[in-house]
One Martini backbone bead per residue (centre of mass of N, CA, C, O) as a GRO file, in nm:
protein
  328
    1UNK     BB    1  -2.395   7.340 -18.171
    2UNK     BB    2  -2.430   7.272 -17.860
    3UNK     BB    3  -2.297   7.271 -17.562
    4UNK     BB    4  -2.353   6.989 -17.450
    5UNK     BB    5  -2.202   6.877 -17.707
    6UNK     BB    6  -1.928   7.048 -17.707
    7UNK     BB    7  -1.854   6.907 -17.407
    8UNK     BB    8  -1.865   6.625 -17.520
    9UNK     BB    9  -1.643   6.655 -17.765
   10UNK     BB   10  -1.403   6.750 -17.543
   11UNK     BB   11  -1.412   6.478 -17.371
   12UNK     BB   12  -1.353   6.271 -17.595
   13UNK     BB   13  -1.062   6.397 -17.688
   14UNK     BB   14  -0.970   6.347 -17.421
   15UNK     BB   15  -0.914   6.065 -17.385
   16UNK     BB   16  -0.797   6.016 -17.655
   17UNK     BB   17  -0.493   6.234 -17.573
   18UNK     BB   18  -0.397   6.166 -17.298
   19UNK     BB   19  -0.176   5.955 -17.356
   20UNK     BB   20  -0.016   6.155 -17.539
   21UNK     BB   21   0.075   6.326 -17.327
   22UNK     BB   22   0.297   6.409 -17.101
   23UNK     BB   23   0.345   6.199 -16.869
   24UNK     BB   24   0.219   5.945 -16.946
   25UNK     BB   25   0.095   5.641 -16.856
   26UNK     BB   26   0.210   5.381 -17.011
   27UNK     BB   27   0.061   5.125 -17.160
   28UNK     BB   28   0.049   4.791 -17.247
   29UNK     BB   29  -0.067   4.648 -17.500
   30UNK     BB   30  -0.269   4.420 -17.646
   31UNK     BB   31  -0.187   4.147 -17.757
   32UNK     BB   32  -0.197   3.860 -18.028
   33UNK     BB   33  -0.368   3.608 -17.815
   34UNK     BB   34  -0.362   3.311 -17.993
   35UNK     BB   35  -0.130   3.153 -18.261
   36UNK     BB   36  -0.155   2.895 -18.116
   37UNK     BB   37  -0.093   2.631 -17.952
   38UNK     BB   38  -0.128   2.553 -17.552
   39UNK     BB   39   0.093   2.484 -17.307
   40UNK     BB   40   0.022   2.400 -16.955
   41UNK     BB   41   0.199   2.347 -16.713
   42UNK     BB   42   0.280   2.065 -16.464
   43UNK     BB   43   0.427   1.939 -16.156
   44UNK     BB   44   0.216   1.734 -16.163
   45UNK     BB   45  -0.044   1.520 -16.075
   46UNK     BB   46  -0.337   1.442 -16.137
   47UNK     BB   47  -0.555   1.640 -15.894
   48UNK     BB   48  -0.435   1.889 -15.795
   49UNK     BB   49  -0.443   2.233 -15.760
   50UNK     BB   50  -0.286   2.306 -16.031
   51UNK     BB   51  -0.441   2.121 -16.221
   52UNK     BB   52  -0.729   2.265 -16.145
   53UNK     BB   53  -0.641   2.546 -16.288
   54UNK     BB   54  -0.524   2.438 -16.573
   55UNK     BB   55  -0.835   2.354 -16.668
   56UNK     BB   56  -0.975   2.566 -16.635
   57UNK     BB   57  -0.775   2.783 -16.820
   58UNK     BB   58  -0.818   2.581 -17.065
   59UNK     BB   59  -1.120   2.549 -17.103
   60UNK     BB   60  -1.205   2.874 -17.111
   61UNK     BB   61  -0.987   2.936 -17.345
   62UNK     BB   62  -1.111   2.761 -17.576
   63UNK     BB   63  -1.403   2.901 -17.571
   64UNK     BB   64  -1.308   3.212 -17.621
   65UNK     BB   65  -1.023   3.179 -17.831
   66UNK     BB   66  -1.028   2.987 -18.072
   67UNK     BB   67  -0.793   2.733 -17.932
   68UNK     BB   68  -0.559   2.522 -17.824
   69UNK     BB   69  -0.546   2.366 -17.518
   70UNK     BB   70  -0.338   2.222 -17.282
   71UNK     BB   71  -0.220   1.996 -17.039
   72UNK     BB   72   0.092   1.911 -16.871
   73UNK     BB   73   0.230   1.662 -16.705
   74UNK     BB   74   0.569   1.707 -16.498
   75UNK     BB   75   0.685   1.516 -16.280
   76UNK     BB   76   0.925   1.609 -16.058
   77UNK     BB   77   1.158   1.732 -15.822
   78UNK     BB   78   0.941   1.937 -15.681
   79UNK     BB   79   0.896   2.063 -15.982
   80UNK     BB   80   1.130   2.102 -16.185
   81UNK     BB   81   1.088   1.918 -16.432
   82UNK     BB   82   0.887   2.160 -16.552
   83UNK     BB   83   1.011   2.421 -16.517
   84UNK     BB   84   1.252   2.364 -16.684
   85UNK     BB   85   1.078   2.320 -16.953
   86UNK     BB   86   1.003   2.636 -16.936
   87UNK     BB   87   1.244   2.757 -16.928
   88UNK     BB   88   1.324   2.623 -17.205
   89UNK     BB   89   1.138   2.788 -17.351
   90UNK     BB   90   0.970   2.961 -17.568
   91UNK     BB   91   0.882   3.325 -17.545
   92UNK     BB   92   0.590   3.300 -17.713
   93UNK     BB   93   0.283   3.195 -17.572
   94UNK     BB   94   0.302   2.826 -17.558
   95UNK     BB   95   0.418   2.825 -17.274
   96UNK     BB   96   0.310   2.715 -16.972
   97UNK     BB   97   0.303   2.799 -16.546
   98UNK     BB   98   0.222   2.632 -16.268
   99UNK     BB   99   0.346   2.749 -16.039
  100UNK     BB  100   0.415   2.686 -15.668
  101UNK     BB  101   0.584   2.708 -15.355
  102UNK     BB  102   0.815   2.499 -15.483
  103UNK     BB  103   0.923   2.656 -15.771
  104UNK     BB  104   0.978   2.946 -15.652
  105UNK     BB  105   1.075   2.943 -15.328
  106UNK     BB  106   1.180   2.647 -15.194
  107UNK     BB  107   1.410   2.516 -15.372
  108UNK     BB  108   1.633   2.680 -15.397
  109UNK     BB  109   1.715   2.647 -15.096
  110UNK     BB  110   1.729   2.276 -15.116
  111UNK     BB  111   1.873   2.272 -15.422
  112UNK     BB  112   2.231   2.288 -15.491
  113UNK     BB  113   2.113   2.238 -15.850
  114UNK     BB  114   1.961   2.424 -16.020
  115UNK     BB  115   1.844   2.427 -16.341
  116UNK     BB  116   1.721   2.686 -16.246
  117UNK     BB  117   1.600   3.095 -16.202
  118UNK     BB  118   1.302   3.167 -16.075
  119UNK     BB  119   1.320   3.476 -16.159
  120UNK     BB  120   1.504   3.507 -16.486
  121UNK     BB  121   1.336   3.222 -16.668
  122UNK     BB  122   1.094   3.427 -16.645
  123UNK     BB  123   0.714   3.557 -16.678
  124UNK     BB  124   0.503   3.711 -16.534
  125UNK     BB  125   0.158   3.708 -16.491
  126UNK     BB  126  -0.009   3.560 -16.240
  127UNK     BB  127  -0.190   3.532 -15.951
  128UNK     BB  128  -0.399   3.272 -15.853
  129UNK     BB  129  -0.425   3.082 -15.590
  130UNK     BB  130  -0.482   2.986 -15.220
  131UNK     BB  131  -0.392   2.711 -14.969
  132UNK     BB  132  -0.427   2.525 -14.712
  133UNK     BB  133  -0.280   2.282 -14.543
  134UNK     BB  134  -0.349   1.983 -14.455
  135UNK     BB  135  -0.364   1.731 -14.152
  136UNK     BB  136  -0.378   1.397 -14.239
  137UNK     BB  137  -0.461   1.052 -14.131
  138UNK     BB  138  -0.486   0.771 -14.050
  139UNK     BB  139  -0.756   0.590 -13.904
  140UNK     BB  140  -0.573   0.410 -13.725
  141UNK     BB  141  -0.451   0.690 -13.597
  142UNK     BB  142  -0.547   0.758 -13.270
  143UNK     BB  143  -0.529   1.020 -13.294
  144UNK     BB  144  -0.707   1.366 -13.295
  145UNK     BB  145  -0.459   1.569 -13.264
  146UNK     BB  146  -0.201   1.764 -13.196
  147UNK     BB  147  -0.120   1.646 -12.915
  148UNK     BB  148  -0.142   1.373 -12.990
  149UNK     BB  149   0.056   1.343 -13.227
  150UNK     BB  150   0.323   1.436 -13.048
  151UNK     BB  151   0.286   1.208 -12.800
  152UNK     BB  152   0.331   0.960 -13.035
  153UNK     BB  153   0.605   1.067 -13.187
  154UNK     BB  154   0.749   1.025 -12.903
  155UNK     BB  155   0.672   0.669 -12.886
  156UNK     BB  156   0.655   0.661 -13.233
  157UNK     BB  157   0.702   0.622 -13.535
  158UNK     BB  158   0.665   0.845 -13.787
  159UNK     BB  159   0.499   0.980 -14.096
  160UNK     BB  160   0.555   1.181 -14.433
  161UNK     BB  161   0.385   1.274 -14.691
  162UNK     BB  162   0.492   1.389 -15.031
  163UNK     BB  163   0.479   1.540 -15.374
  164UNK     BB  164   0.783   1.627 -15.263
  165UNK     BB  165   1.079   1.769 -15.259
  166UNK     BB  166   0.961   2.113 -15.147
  167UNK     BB  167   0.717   2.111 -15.082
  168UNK     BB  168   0.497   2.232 -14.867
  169UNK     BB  169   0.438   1.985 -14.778
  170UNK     BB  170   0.703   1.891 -14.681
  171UNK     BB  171   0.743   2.192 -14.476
  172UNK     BB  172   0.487   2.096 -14.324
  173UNK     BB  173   0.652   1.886 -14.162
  174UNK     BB  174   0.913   2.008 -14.083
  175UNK     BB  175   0.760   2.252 -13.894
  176UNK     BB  176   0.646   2.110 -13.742
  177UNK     BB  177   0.897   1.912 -13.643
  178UNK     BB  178   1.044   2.219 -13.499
  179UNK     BB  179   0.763   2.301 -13.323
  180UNK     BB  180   0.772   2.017 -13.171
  181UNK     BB  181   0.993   1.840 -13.133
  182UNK     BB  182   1.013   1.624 -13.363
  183UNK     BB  183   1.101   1.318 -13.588
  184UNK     BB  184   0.930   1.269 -13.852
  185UNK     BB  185   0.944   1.099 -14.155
  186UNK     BB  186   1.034   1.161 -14.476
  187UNK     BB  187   0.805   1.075 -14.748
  188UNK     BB  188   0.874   1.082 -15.135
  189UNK     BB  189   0.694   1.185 -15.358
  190UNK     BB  190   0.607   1.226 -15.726
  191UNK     BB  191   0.322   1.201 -15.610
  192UNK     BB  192  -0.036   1.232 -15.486
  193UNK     BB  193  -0.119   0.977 -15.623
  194UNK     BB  194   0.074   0.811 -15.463
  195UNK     BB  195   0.038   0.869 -15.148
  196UNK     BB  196  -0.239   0.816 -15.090
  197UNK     BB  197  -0.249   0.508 -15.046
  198UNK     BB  198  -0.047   0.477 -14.848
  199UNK     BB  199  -0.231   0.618 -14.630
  200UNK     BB  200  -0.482   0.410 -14.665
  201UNK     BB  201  -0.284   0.175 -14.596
  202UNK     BB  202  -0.063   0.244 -14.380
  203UNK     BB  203   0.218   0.341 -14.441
  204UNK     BB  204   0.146   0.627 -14.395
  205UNK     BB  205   0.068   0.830 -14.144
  206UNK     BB  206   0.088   1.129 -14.330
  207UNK     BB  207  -0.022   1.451 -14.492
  208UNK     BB  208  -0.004   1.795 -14.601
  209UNK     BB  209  -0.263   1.859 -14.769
  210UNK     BB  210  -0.441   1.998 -15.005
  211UNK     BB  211  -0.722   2.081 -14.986
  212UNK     BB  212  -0.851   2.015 -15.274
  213UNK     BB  213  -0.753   1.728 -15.214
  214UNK     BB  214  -0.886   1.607 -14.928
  215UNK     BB  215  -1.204   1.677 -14.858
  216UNK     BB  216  -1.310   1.406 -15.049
  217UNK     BB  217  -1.148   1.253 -14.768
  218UNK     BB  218  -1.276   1.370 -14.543
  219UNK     BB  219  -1.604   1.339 -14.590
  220UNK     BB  220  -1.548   1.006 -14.680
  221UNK     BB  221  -1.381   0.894 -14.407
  222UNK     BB  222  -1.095   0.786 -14.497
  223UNK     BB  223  -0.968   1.012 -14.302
  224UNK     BB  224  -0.831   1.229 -14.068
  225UNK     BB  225  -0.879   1.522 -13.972
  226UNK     BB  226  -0.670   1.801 -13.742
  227UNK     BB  227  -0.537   2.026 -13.941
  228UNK     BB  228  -0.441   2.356 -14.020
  229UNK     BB  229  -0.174   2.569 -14.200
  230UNK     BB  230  -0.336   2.833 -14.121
  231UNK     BB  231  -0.380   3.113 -13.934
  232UNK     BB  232  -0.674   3.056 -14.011
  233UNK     BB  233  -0.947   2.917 -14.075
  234UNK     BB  234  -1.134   2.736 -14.372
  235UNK     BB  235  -1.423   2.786 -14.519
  236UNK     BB  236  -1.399   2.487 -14.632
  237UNK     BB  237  -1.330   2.391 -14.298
  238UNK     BB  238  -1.434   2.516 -14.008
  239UNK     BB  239  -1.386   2.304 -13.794
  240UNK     BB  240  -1.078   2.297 -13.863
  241UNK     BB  241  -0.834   2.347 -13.669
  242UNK     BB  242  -0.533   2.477 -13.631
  243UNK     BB  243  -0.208   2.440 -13.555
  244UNK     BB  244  -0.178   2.742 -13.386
  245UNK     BB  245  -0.410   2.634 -13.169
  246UNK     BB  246  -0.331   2.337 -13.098
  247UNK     BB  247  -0.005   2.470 -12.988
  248UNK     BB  248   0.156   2.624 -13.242
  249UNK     BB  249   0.261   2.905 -13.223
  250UNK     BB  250   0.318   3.017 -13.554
  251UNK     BB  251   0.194   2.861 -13.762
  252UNK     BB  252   0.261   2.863 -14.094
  253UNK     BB  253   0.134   2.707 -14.469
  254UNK     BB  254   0.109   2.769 -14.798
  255UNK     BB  255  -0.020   2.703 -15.102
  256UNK     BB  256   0.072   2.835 -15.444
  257UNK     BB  257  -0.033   2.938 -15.735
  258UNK     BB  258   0.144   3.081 -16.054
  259UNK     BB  259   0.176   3.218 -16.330
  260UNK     BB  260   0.427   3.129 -16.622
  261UNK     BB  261   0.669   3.250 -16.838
  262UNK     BB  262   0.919   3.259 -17.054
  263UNK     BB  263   1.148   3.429 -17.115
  264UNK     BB  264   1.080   3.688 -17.364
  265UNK     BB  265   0.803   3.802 -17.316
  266UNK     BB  266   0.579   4.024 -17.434
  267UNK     BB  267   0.434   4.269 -17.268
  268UNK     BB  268   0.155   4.222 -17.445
  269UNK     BB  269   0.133   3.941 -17.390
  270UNK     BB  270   0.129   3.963 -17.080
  271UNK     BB  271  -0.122   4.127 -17.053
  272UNK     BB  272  -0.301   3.934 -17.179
  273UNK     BB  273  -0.318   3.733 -17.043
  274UNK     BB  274  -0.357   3.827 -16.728
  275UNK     BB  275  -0.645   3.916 -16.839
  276UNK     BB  276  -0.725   3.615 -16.879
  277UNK     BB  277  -0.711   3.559 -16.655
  278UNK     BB  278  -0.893   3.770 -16.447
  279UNK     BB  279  -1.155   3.658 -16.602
  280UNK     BB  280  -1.174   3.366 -16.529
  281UNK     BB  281  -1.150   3.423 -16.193
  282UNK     BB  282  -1.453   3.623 -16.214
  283UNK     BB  283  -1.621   3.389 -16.293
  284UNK     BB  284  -1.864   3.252 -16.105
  285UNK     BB  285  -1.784   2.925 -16.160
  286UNK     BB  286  -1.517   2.957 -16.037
  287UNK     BB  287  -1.527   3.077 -15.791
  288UNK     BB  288  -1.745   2.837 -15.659
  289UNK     BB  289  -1.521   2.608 -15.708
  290UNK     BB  290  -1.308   2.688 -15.556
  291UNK     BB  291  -1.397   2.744 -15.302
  292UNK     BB  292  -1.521   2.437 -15.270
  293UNK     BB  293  -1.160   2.377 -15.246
  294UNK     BB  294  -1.011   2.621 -15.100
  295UNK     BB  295  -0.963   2.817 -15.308
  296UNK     BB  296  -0.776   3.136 -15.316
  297UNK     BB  297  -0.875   3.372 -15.604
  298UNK     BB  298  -0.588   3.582 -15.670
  299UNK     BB  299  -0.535   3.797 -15.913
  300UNK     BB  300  -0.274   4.002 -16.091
  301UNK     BB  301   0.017   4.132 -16.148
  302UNK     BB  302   0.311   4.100 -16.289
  303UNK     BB  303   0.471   4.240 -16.076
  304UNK     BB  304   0.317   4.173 -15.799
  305UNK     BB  305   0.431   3.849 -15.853
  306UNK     BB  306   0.726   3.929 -15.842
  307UNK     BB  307   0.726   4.076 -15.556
  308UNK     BB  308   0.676   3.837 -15.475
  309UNK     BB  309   0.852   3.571 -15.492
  310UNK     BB  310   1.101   3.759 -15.377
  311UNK     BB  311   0.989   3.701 -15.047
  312UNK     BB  312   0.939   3.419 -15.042
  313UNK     BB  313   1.212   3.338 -15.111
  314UNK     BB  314   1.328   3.421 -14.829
  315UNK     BB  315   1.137   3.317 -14.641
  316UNK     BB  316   1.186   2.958 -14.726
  317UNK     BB  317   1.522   3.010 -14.654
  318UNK     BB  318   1.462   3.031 -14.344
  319UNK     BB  319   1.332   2.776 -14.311
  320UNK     BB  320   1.511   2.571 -14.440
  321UNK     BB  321   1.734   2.654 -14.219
  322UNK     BB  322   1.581   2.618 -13.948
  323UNK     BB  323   1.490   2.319 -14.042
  324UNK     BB  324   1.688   2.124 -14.165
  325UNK     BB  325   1.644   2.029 -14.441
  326UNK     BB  326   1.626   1.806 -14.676
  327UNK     BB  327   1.682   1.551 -14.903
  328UNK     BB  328   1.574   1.190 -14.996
   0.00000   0.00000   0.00000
């Protein structure tokens, strides 16, 4: 054997037994899933950026691991009644949750008797993406901008409607009013499907809707964009200046939504999902249908989203007592 064979042979044994020496950073194995039908369960009515999330990553895990997936739609409650039946669903990777940061981090300090544990109830799986909401008004509503929004909630009354309370939508007008000094009422619907004709007909003024939601309603010119709730404008609608540049410095209020399954799911099955989220978002043709709806796909490790919902849960109860929000 020549010496570049054998410093060749002594390199590949050196790899296989690395894991194996003292010391070695053990990582769990990737377990074997899906060995049954996978249900993902989304907390809202279909059609806003939750749904669009799990019909993707259902969609392409039916193609790739030759199983069935569906989406099941179970809204209301702020997203409480989705999240509460996975969380009390069996831990073994047949049921998963698009969390939100309204099921994940803004509920618990909102709702005085929460169903489950945002925490303790869940296996975190992966951060899927986030998106700034919009503020569109019904057209026939004066206002053109943020200042004359405020001018107008001064001298009469204004509504803003939410796919439900708890939701960002919702806190995201809250904390308008809080540094607006305005008291816009909130309409809090089941969903943004209920939502959107009362704002088409005029029924409700507004509402801060999630960018995926909103754009091709700002598009076709059924609404007006006033302005987006993130602390910077918005790649997939540049036009649309901040809510925090418009006269409110320091507003921002984004919605996120992240994968997660029910407490007890195995190390080894929760890494395998994890890579197959991984994976489908960062094929080509999904980073760009996302990007092209503003949503900001960005996957990571289930430690790093544990570590994130634990700051959100701060943050969000912070918000929630600052702003004196209640529930309707």
């Amino acid at each position: 054997m020549s010496l570049k064979s054998l410093k060749h042979a002594f390199a590949v044994l050196g790899l296989l037994l690395n894991p194996l020496l003292p010391g070695a950073q053990a990582q769990p194995a990737l377990g074997a899933w899906p060995t049954k039908p996978v249900k993902i369960v989304v907390t809202f009515t279909p059609g806003g950026a939750p749904d669009t999330l799990a019909r993707i990553l259902a969609d392409k895990w039916s193609q790739s691991l030759g199983q069935t997936f569906t989406v099941d739609n179970k809204p209301g409650a702020g997203g409480n009644i989705g999240a509460d039946f996975v969380a009390k669903s069996p831990g073994d990777g047949t049921t998963l949750l698009v969390g939100t940061v309204g099921t994940h981090a803004i509920n618990p300090a909102l709702y005085a008797n929460m169903p489950y544990n945002n925490i303790k109830d869940f296996t975190p799986i992966s951060f899927l993406a986030s998106t700034p909401n919009v503020l569109v008004v019904n057209n026939a509503v004066p206002a053109k901008n943020v200042q004359e929004l405020i001018a107008l909630a001064g001298k009469t009354p204004l509504t803003f409607g939410s796919s439900g309370s708890g939701t960002s939508i919702h806190l995201s007008g809250e904390l308008f009013n809080t540094l607006a000094g305005v008291k816009m009422q909130h309409i809090p619907y089941k969903g943004r499907a209920q939502a959107v004709p009362d704002l088409l007909g005029g029924r409700i003024t507004m509402i801060f809707d999630n960018m995926p939601s909103a754009l091709p309603l700002i598009k076709s010119g059924e609404v007006r964009a006033i302005a987006v709730t993130s602390a910077t404008r918005s790649a997939a609608a540049p036009t649309i200046p901040t809510i925090a540049e418009s006269g409110l410095p320091g507003f921002e209020a984004t919605s996120w939504f992240a994968l997660l399954a029910p407490a007890g799911l195995s190390r080894e099955v929760q890494a395998r999902i994890s890579t197959e989220t991984a994976r489908v978002l960062a094929l080509p043709d999904v980073r760009e249908k996302l990007a092209l709806l503003g949503l900001d796909a960005a996957p990571g490790t289930p430690e790093a989203l544990a570590t994130f919902i634990q700051s959100e849960t701060i943050k969000w109860a912070k918000v929630v007592k600052e702003s004196g929000a209640k529930l309707d």
